[in-house]
C-alpha positions as CSV (number, residue, x, y, z in Angstrom):
1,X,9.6,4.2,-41.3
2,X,11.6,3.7,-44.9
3,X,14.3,5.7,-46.2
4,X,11.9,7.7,-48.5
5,X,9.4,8.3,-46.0
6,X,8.7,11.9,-45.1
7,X,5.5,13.9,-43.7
8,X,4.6,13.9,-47.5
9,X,5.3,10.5,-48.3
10,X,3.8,8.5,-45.7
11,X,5.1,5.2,-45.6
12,X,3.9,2.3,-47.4
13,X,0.9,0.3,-46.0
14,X,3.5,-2.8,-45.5
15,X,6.3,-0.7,-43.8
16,X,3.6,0.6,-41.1
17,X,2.6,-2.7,-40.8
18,X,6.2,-3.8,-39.9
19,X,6.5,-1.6,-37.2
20,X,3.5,-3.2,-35.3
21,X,4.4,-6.2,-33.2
22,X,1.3,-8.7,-33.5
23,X,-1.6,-8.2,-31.4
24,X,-1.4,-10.9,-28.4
25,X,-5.3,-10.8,-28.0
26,X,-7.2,-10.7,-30.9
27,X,-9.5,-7.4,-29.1
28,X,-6.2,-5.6,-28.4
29,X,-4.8,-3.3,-31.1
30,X,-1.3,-3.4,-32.2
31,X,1.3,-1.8,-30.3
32,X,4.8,-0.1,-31.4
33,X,7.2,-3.1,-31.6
34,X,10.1,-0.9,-30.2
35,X,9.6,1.9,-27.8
36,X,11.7,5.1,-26.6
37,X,13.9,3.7,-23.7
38,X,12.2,7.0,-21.9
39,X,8.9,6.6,-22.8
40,X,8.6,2.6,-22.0
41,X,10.6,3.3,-18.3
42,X,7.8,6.3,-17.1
43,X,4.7,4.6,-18.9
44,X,5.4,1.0,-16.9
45,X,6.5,2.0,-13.6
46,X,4.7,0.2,-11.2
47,X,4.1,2.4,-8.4
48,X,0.7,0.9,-7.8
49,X,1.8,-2.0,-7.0
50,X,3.9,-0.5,-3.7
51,X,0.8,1.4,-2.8
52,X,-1.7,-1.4,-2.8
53,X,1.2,-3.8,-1.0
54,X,1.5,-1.0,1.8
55,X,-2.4,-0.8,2.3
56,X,-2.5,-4.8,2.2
57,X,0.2,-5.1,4.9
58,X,-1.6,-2.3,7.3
59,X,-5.3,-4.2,7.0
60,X,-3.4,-7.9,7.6
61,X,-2.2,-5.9,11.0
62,X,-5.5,-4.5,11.7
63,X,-7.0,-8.0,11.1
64,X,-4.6,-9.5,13.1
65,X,-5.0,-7.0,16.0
66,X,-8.5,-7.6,16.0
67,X,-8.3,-11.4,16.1
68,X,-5.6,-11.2,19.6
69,X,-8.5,-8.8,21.2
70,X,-10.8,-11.1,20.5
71,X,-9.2,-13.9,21.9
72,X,-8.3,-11.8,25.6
73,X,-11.6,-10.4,25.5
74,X,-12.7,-14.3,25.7
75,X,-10.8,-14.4,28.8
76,X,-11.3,-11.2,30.5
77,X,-12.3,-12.9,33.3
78,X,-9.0,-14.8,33.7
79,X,-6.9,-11.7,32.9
80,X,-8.8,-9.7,35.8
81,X,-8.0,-12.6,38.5
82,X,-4.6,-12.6,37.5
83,X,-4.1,-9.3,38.2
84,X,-6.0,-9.4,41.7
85,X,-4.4,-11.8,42.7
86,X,-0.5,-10.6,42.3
87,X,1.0,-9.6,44.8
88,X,4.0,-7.0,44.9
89,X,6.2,-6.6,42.6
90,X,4.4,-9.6,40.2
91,X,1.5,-7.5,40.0
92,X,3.3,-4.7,39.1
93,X,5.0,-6.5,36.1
94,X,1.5,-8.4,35.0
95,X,0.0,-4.7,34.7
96,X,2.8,-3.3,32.8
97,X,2.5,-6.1,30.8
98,X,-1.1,-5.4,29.8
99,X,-0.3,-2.1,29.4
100,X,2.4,-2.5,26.6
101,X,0.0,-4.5,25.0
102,X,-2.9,-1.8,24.8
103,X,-0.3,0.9,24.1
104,X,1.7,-1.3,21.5
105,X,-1.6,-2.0,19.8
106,X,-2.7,1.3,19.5
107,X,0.2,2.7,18.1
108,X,0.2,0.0,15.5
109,X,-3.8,0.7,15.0
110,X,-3.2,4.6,14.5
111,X,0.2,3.9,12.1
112,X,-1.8,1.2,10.0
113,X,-4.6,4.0,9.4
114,X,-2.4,6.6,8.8
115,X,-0.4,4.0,6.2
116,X,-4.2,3.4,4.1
117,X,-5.2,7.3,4.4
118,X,-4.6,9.0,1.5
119,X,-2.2,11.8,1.6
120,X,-1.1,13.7,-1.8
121,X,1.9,16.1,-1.4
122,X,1.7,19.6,-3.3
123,X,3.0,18.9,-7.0
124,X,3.1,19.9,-10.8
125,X,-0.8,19.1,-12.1
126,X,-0.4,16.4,-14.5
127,X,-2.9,15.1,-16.4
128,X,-2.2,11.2,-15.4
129,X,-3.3,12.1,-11.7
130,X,-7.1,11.1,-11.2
131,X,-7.4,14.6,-9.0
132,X,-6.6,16.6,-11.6
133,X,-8.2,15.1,-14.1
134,X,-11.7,15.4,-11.9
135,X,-11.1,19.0,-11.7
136,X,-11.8,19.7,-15.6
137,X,-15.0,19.1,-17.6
138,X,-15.1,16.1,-19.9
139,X,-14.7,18.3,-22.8
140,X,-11.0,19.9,-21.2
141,X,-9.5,17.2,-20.1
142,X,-10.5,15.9,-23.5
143,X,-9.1,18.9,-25.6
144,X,-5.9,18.8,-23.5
145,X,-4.7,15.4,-23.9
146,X,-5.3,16.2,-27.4
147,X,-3.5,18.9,-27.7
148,X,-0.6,17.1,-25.8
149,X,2.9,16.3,-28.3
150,X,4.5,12.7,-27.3
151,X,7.5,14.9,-25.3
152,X,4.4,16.6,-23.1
153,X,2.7,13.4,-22.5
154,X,6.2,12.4,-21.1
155,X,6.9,15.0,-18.9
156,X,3.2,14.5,-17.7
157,X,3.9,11.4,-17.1
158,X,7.5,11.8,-14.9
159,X,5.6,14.3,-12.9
160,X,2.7,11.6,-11.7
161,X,5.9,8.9,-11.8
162,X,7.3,11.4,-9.1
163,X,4.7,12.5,-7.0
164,X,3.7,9.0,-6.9
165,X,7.0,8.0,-5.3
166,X,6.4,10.3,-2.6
167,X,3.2,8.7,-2.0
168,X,4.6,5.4,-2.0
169,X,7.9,6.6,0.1
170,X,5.4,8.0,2.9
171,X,3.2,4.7,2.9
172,X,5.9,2.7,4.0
173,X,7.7,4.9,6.5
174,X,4.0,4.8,8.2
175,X,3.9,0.9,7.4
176,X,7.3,0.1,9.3
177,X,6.3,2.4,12.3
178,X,3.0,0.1,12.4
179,X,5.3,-3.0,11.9
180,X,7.3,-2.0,14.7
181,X,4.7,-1.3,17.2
182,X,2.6,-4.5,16.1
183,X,6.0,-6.9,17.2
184,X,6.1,-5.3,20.5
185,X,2.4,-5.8,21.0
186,X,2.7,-9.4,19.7
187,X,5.2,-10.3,21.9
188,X,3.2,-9.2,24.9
189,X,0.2,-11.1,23.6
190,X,2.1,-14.0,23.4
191,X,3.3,-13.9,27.0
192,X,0.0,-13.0,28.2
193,X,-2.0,-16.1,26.1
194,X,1.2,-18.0,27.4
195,X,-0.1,-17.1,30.9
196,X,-3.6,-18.0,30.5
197,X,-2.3,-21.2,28.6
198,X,-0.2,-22.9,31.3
199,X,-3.0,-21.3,33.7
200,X,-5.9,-23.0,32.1
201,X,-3.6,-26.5,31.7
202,X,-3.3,-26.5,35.5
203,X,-6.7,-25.9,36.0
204,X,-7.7,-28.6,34.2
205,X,-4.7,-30.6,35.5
206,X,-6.2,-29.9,38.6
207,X,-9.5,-31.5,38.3
């Protein structure tokens, strides 16, 4: 704005102009070339980013879990003679090891779900959270934003900033417990399609 600009002298066509930073796409407006440190930091936080990287990493373990029980259930058969045919304390082991396997990837199937579910913690309303903004009419959500000065659209703004970071915080405490279980469970996959591995090579070997 120039020196003589006021609410009653507006500024000069050119010195508005001046303060606009050029459109990078010709169908975008113009945006402010320099914005409030404040207002730049809570209007570009990328919290979605977190979220959707937490929910990425919890479906690539579900996948993942899904392709290692498909390839035992391929040899089921195998996996039940091994088992019959242990004796003592091998037997034992073999089961247990089947067992941390079914338990591991169970744990890591419930953690991964609970990481995607949606949970929202109990917070200010604020009129940049999609649940809020369902529960007015068109014409109030409207009239509200509106009616909202540049330091209320702020503090709107901090709040979803805020209760977002919960959201994200809780995400990946779920995601690591999922991690955890699904490196366990991997490990006993691995030893197990070892097993069948060398088992099927001798059989083979065999012939």
């Amino acid at each position: 704005m120039s020196p003589t600009a006021s609410p009653s002298n507006p500024p000069a066509a050119g010195d508005a102009a001046a303060q606009l930073g050029e459109p990078i796409f010709p169908d975008r407006l113009p945006a402010p070339r320099h914005l409030d440190p404040a207002t730049a930091l809570a209007f570009r936080t990328p919290l979605q980013e977190h979220v959707l990287s937490a929910d990425g990493k919890a479906a690539g373990i579900l996948t993942l879990l899904g392709m290692m029980f498909t390839v035992l259930a391929r040899f089921g058969g195998q996996l039940s003679d091994l088992v019959q045919e242990r004796q003592g304390p091998a037997r034992y082991l073999w089961a247990a090891i089947l067992f941390s396997f079914a338990a591991m990837s169970l744990g890591a199937v419930v953690q991964a779900f609970r990481t995607i579910s949606p949970r929202f913690p109990k917070a200010p309303p604020s009129l940049a959270f999609f649940g809020d903004i369902a529960r007015l009419s068109r014409e109030e959500y409207v009239a509200r934003v509106e009616a909202l000065s540049a330091e209320d659209a702020l503090k709107q703004m901090l709040a979803y900033n805020h209760t977002g970071s919960r959201i994200c915080v809780e995400k990946l405490r779920q995601l690591r417990r999922a991690i955890l279980f699904f490196e366990f469970a991997a490990l006993a996959w691995f030893i197990i399609t070892a097993v069948l591995g060398i088992r099927v090579f001798y059989y083979f070997y065999a012939w």
